[in-house]
Backbone as CSV, one residue per row, in Angstrom:
resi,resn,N_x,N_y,N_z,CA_x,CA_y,CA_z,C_x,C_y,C_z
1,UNK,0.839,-1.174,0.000,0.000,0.000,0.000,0.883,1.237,0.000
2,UNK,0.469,2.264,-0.914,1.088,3.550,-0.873,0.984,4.322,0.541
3,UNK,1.647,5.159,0.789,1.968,5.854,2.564,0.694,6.971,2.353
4,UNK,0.039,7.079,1.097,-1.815,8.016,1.731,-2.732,6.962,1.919
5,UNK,-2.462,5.744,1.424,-3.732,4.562,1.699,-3.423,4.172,3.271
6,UNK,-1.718,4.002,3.672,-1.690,3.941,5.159,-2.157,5.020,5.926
7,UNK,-2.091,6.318,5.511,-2.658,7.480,6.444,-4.094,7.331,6.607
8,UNK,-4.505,6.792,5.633,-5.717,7.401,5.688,-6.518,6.113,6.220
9,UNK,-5.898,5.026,6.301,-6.682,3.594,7.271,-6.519,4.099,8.016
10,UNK,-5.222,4.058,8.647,-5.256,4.634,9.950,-5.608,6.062,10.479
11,UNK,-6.064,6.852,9.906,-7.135,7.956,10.443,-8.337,7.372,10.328
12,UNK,-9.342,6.542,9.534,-10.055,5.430,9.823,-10.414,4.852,11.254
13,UNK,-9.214,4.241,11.492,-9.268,3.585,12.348,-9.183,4.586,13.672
14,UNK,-8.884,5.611,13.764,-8.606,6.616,14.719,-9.739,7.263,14.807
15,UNK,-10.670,7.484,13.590,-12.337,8.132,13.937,-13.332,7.089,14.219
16,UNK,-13.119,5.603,14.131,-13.787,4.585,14.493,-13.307,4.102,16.284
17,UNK,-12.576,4.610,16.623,-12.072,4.023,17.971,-12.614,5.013,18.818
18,UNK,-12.570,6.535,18.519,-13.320,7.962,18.561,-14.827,7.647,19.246
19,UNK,-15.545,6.812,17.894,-16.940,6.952,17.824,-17.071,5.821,18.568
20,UNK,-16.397,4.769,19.291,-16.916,3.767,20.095,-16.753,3.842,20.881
21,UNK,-15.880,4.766,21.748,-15.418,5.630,23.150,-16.358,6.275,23.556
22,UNK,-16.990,6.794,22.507,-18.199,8.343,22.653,-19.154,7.241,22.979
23,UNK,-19.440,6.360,22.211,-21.048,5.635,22.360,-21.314,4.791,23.676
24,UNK,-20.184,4.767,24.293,-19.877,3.196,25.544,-20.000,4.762,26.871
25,UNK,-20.158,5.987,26.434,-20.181,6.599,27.518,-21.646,6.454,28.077
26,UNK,-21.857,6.845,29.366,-23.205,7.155,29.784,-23.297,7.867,30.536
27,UNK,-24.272,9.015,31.093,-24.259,9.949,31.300,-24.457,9.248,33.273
28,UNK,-23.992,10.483,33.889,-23.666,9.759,35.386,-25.076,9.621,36.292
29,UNK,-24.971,9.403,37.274,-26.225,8.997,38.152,-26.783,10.606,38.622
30,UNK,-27.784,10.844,38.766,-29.104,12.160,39.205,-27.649,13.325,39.784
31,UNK,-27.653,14.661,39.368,-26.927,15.348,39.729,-27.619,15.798,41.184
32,UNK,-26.858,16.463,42.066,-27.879,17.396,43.393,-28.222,18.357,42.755
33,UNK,-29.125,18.956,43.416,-29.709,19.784,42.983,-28.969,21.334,42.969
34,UNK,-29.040,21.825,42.110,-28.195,22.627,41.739,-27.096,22.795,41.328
35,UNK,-26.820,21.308,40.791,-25.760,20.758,39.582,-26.061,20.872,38.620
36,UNK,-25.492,21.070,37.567,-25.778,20.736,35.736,-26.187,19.190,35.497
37,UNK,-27.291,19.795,34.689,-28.061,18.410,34.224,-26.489,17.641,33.731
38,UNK,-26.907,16.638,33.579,-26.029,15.802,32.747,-26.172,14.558,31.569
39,UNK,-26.876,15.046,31.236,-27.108,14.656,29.368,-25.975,15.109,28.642
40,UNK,-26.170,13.950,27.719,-24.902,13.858,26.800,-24.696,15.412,25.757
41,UNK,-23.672,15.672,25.130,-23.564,16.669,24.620,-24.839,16.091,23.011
42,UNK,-25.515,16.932,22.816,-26.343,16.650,21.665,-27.398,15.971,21.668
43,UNK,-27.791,15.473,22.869,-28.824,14.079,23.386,-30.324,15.189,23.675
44,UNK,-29.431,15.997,24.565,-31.060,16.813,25.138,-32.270,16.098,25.596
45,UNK,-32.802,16.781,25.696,-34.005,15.989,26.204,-35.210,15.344,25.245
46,UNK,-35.244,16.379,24.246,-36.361,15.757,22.626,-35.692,14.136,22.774
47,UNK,-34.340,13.664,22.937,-33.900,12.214,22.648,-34.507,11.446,23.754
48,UNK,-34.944,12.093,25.175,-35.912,11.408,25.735,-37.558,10.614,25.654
49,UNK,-37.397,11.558,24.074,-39.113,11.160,24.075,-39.519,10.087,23.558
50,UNK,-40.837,9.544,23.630,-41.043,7.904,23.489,-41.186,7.862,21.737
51,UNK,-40.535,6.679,21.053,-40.181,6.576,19.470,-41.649,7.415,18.697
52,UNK,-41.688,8.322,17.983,-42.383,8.760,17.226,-42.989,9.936,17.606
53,UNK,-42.751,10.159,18.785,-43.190,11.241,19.346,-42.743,13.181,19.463
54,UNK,-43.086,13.487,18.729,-41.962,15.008,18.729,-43.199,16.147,19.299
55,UNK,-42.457,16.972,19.410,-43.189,18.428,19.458,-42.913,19.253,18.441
56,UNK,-44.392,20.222,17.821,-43.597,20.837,16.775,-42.498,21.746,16.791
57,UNK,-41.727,22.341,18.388,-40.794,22.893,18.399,-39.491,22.014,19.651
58,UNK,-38.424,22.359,19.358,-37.833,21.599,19.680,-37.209,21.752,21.116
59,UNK,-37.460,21.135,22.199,-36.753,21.561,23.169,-36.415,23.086,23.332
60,UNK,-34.663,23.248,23.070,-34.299,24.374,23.140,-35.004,25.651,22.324
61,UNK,-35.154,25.261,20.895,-36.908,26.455,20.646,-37.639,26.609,21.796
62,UNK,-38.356,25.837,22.634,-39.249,25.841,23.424,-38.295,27.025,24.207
63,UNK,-37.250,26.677,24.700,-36.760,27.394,25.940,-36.432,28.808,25.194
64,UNK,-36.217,29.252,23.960,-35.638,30.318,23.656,-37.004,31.076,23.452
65,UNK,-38.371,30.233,22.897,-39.691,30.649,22.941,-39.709,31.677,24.141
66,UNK,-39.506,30.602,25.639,-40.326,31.203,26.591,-39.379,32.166,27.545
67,UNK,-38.097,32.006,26.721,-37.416,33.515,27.465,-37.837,34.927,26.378
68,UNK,-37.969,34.383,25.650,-38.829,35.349,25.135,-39.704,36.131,25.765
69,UNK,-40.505,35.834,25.984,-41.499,36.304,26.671,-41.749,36.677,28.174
70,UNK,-40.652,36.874,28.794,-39.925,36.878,29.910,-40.582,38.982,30.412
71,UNK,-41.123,38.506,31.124,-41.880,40.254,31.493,-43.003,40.720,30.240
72,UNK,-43.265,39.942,29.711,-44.550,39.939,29.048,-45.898,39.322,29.971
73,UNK,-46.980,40.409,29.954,-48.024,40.398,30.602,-48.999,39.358,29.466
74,UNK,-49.154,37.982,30.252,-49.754,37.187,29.506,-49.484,35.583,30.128
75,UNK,-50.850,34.588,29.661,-51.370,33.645,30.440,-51.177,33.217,31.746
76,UNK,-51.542,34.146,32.516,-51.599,34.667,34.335,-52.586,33.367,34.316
77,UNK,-51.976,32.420,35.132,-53.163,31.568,35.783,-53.193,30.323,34.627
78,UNK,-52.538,30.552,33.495,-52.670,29.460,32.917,-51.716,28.825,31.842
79,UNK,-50.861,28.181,33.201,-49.304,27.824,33.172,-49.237,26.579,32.164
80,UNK,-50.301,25.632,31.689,-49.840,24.825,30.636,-50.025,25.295,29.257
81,UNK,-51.257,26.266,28.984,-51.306,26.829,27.803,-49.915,27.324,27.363
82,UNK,-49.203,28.296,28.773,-47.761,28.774,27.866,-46.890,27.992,27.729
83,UNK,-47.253,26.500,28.680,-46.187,25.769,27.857,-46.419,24.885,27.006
84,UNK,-47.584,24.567,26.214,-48.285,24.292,25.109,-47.874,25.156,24.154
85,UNK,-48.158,26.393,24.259,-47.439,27.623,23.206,-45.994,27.299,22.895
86,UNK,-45.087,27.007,24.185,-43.373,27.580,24.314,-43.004,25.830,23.382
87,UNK,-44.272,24.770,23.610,-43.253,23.966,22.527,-44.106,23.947,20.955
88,UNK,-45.046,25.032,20.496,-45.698,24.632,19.565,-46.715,24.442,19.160
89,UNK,-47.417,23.952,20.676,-48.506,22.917,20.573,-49.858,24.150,20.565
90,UNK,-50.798,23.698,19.720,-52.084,24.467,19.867,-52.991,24.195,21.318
91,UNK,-52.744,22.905,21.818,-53.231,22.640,23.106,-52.703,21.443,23.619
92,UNK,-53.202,20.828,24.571,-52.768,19.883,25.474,-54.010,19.182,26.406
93,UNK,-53.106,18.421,27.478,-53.984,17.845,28.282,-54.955,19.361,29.289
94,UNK,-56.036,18.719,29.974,-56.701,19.752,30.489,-55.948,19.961,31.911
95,UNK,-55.298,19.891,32.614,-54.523,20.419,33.432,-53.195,20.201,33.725
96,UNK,-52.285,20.946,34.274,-50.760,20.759,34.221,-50.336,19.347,35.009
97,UNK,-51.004,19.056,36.244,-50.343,17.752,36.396,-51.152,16.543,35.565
98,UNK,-51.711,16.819,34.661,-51.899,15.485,34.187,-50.740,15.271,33.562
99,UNK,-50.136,16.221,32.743,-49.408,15.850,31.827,-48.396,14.618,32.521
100,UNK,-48.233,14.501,34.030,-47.672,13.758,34.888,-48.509,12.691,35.048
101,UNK,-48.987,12.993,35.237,-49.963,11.195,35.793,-50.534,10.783,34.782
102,UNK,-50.864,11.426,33.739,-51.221,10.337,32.086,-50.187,10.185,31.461
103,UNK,-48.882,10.494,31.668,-47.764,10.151,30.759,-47.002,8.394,31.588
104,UNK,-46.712,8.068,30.853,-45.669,6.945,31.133,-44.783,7.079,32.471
105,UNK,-44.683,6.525,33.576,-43.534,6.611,34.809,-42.402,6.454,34.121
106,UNK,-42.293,5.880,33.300,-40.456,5.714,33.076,-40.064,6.959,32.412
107,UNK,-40.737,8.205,32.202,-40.478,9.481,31.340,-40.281,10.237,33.118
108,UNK,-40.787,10.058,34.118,-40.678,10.642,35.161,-39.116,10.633,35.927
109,UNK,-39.030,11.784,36.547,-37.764,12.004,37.313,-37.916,12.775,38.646
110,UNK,-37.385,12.227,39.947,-37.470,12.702,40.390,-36.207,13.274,41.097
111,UNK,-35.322,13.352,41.011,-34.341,13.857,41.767,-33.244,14.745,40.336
112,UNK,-32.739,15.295,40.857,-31.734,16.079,39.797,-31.980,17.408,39.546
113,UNK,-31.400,17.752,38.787,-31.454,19.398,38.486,-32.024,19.078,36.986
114,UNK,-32.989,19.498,36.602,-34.400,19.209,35.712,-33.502,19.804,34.392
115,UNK,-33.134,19.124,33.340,-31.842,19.498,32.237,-32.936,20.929,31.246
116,UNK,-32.171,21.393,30.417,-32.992,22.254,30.045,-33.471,22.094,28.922
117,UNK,-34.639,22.450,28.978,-36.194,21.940,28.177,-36.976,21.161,28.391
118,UNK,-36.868,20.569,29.971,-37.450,19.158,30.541,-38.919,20.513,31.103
119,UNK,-39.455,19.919,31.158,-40.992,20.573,32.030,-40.855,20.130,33.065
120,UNK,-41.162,21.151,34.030,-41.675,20.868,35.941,-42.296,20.848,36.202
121,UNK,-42.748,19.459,36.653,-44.619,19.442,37.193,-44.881,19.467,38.492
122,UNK,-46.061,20.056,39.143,-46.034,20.153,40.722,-47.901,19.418,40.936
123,UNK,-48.353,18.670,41.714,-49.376,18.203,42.023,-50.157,19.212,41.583
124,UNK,-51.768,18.818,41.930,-53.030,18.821,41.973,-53.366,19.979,43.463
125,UNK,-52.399,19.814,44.249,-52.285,20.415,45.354,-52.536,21.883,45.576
126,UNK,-51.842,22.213,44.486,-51.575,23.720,44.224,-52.011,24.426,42.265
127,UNK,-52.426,25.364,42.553,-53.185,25.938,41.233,-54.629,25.555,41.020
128,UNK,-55.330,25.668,42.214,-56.509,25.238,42.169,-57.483,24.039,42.030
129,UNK,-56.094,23.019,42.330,-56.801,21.612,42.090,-55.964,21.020,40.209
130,UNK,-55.493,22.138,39.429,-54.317,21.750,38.338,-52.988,21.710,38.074
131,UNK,-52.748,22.050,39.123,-51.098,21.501,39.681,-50.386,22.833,38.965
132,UNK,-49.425,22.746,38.611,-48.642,23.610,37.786,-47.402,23.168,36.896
133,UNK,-47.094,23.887,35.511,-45.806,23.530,34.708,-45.704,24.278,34.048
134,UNK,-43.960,24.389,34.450,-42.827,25.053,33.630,-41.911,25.104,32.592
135,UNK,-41.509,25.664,31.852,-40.002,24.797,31.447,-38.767,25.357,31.695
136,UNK,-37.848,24.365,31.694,-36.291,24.307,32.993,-35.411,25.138,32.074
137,UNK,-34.613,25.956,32.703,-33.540,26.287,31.608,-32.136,25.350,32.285
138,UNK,-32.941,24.482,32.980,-31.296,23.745,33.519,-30.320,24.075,34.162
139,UNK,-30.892,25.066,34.826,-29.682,25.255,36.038,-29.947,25.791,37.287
140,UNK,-31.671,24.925,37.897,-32.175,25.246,38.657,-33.583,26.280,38.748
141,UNK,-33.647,26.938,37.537,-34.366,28.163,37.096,-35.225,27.365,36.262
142,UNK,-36.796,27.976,36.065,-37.657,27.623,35.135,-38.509,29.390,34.620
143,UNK,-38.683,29.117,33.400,-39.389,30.177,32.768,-41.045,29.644,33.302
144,UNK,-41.650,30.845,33.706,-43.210,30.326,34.220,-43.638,31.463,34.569
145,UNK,-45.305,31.265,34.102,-46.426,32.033,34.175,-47.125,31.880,35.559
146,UNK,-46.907,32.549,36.587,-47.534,32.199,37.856,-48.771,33.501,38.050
147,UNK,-47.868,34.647,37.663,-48.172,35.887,38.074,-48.815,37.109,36.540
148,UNK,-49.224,38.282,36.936,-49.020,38.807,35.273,-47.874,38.912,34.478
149,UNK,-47.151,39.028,34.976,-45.775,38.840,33.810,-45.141,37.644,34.312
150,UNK,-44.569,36.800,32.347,-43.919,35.471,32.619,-42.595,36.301,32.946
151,UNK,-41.573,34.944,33.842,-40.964,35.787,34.836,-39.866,34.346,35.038
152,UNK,-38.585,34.426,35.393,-37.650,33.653,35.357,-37.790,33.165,37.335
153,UNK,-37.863,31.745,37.767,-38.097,31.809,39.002,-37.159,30.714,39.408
154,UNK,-36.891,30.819,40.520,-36.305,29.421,41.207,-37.160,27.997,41.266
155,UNK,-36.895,26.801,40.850,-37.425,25.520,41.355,-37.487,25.464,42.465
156,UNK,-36.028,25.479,43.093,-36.316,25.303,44.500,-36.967,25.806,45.134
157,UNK,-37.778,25.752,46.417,-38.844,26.537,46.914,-40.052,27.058,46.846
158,UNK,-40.378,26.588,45.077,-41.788,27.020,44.608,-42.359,25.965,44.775
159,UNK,-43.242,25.875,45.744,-44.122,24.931,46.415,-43.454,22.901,46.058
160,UNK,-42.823,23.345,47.195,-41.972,21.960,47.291,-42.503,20.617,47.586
161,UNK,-43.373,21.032,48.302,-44.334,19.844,49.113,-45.305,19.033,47.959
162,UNK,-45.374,20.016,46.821,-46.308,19.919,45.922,-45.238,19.028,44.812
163,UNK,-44.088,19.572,44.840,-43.287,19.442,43.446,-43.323,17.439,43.267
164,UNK,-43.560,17.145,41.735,-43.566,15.971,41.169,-41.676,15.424,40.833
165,UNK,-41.533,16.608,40.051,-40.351,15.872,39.275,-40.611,17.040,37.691
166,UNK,-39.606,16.243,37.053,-39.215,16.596,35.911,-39.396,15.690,34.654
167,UNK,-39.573,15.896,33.736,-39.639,14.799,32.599,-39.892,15.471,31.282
168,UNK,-39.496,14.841,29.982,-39.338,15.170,28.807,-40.343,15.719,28.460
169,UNK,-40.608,17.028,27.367,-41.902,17.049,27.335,-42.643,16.557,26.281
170,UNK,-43.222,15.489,27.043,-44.568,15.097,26.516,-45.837,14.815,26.906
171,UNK,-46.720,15.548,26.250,-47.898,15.916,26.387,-49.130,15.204,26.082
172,UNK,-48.915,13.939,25.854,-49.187,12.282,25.414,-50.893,12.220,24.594
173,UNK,-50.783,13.543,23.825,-51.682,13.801,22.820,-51.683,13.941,21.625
């Protein structure tokens, strides 16, 4: 073999040893809270969702949607519509924790710092009997409509007793 057919196997073989290093990784066990999610670089959370299932906007759309709208006076009181809007969707289930208790348990999470574009769901407890949901920008913070203006807030502490977990969003409609 000529010395570019050897270079170039062996750069071959050097982007194939690459790509089987990368694939044998896995991402580590539930961060504490107020750690960085830890999803793979490029995985995000849309790669959480169950086979066939998308939203018409994508995760991070969703999140760049709803900082958008960040001190905009609008859907006060009705925290799944904006996040029905922030991924796309014309509507959804009829209250925010269903989207939790009619979706699949194995899409559920409960411990970690909620990666960003995952939705935060909180019981039935609080919002009048419809729980409440956000979406995470992943580093402890969720974009959410509680008040008249959507407004950047802490997870921690917003009704804790109530809080579900975190999970991909899907809206299983």
């Amino acid at each position: 073999m000529c010395r570019c057919a050897v270079r170039i196997f062996g750069g071959l073989i050097g982007l194939f040893a690459i790509a089987c290093a990368a694939a044998t990784l896995q991402p580590t066990s539930s961060p504490a809270v107020g750690a960085e999610s830890v999803l793979l670089p490029g995985s995000g959370v849309d790669s959480m969702l169950p086979d066939g299932y998308h939203n018409p906007r994508s995760a991070e759309a969703a999140v760049q949607w709803a900082l958008s709208q960040v001190g905009v006076n609008r859907d006060s009181g009705f925290c799944l519509r904006f996040v029905d809007l922030a991924f796309g969707r014309g509507s959804g289930p009829a209250s925010a924790h269903q989207v939790w208790t009619e979706s699949d348990p194995s899409l559920h999470h409960t411990a970690g710092t909620p990666p960003r574009g995952s939705v935060v769901v909180w019981s039935s407890a609080i919002g009048g009997g419809h729980g409440h949901i956000a979406v995470s920008l992943g580093d402890g913070r969720m974009v959410s409509t509680t008040s008249s203006q959507v407004s950047i807030l802490s997870i921690a502490g917003f009704a804790d007793s109530a809080y579900l977990g975190w999970m991909p969003p899907y809206f299983y409609v």
